[in-house]
VMD Tcl script that draws the C-alpha trace (Angstrom):
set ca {
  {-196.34 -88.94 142.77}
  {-199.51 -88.44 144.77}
  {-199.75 -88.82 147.96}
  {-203.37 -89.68 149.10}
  {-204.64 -93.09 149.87}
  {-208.63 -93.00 149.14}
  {-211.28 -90.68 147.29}
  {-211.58 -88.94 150.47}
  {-207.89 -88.15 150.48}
  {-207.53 -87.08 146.93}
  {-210.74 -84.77 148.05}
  {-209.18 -83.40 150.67}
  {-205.86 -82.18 148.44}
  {-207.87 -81.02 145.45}
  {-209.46 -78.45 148.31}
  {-205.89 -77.79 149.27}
  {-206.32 -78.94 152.84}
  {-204.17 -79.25 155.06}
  {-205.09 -82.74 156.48}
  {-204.13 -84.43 152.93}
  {-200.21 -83.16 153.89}
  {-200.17 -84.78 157.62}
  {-201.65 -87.86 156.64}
  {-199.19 -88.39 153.53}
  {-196.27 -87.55 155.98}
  {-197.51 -89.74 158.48}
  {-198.15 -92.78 156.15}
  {-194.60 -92.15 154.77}
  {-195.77 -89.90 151.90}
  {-197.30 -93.16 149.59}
  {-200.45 -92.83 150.94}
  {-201.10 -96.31 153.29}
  {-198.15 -98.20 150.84}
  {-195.04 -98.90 152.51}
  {-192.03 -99.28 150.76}
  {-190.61 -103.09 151.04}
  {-187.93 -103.33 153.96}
  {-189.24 -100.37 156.00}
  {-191.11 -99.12 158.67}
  {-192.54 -96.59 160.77}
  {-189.28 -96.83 163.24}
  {-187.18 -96.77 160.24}
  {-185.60 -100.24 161.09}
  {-187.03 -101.81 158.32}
  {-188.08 -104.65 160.26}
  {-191.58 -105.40 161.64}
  {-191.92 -106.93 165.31}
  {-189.78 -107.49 168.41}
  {-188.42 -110.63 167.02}
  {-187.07 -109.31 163.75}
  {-184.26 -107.06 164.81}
  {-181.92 -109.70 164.94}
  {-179.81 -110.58 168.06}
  {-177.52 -107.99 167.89}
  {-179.59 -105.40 167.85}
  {-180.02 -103.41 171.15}
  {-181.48 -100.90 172.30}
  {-182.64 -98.54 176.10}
  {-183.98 -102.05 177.01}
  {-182.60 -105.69 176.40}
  {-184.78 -107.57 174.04}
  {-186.50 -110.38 174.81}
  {-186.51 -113.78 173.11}
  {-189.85 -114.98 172.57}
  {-190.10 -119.39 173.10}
  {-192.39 -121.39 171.75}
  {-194.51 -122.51 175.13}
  {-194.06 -126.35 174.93}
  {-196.98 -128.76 175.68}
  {-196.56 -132.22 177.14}
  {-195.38 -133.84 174.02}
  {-196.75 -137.41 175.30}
  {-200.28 -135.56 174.15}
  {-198.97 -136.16 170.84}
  {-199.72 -139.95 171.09}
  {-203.23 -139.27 170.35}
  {-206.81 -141.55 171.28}
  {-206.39 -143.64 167.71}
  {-202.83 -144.12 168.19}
  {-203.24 -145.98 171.63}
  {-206.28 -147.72 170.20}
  {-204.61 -148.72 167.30}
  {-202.37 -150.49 169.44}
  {-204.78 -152.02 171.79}
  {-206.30 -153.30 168.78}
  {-203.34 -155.06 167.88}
  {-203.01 -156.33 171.58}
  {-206.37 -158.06 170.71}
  {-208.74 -155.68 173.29}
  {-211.99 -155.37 171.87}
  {-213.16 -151.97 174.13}
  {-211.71 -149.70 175.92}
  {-212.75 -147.73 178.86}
  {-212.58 -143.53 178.64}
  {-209.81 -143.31 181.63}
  {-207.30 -145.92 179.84}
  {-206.09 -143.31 177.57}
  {-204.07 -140.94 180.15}
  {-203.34 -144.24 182.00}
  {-202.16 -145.10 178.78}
  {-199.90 -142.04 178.12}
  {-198.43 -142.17 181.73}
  {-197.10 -145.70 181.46}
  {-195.72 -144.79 177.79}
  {-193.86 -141.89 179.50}
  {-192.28 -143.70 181.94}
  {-191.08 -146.47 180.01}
  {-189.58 -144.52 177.42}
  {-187.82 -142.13 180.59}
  {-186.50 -145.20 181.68}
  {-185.14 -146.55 178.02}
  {-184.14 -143.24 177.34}
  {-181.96 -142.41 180.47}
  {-180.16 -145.35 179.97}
  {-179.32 -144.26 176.34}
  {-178.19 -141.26 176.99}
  {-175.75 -142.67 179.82}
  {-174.60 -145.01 177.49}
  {-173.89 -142.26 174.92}
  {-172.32 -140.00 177.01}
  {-170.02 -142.53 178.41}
  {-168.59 -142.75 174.66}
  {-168.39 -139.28 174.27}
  {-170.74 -138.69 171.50}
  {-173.94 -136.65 170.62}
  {-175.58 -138.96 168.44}
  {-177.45 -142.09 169.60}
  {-177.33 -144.83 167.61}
  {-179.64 -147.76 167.20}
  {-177.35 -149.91 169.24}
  {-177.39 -147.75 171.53}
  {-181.34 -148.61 172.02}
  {-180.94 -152.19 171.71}
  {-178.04 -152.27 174.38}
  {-180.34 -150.23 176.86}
  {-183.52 -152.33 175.72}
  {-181.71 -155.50 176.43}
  {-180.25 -154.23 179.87}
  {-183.44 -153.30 180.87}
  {-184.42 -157.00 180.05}
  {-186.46 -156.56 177.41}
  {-184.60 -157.04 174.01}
  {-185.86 -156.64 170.85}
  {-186.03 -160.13 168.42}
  {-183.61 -160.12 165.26}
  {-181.53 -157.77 167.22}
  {-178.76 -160.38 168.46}
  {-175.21 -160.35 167.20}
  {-175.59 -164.69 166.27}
  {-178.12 -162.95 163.72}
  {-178.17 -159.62 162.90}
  {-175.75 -157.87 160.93}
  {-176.06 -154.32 160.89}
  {-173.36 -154.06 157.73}
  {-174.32 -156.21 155.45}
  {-177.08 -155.33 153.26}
  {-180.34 -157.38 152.40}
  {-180.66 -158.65 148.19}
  {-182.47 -156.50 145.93}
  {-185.94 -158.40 145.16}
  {-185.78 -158.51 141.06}
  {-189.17 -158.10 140.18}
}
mol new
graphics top color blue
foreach p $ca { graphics top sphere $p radius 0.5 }
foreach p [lrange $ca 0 end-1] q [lrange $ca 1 end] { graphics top cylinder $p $q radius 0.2 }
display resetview
């Protein structure tokens, strides 16, 4: 098989030099083309982050994190205008939107503490949607439809025939 990657290379060998060898040795003899699975380390993996845990080596490996932004960010300009919208405000002033997120974030710390109490208090890891509507209503602000005179969470509504 030859082992030169370019004109230049296959130049170089036809003259016999020297240069052709070291840089098909260096490349791994396939000229430039690795094989599938290895690399120059011979680990066959590319990267810090693909040795696997169990891998180690002189030196511990680090675990690279994803750096987290604020996720309240993630309730975006048209979201909280959407819902002013709905609110029935007609314009809204520039400095309303972080005002906007903060009050978000602390109602939902405040809903959300309380679920997680309740939660842990009955040993489980999954929160339920009664869960939310017991902390909503403690909180003293329920959500409509929610009550037990009305709201069955077993029983199923009708299919609509169509």
């Amino acid at each position: 098989m030859p082992t030169y990657s370019s004109p230049g290379g296959r130049a170089l060998e036809a003259l016999g030099d020297h240069r052709a060898r070291v840089q098909a040795s260096r490349n791994g003899g396939l000229g430039g083309k690795g094989v599938l699975g290895t690399s120059e380390n011979g680990l066959g993996r590319s990267g810090l982050g693909g040795r696997g845990l169990g891998k180690t080596s002189s030196r511990p490996l680090k675990r690279s994190r994803k750096v987290q932004r604020d996720m309240i960010l993630g309730v975006t300009k048209g979201d909280i205008r959407r819902l002013a919208r709905r609110g029935g405000v007609k314009r809204i002033a520039g400095t309303i939107y972080d005002e906007t997120r903060v009050a978000m974030k602390a109602h939902l710390e405040m809903i959300l503490k309380d679920v997680v109490a309740i939660t842990d208090y009955q040993n489980r890891k999954t929160v339920t949607v009664t869960d939310v509507i017991f902390a909503l209503k403690r909180i003293g602000r329920p959500i409509y439809g929610f009550d037990k005179d009305t709201y069955d969470p077993s029983a199923k509504l009708p299919k609509v025939r169509r």
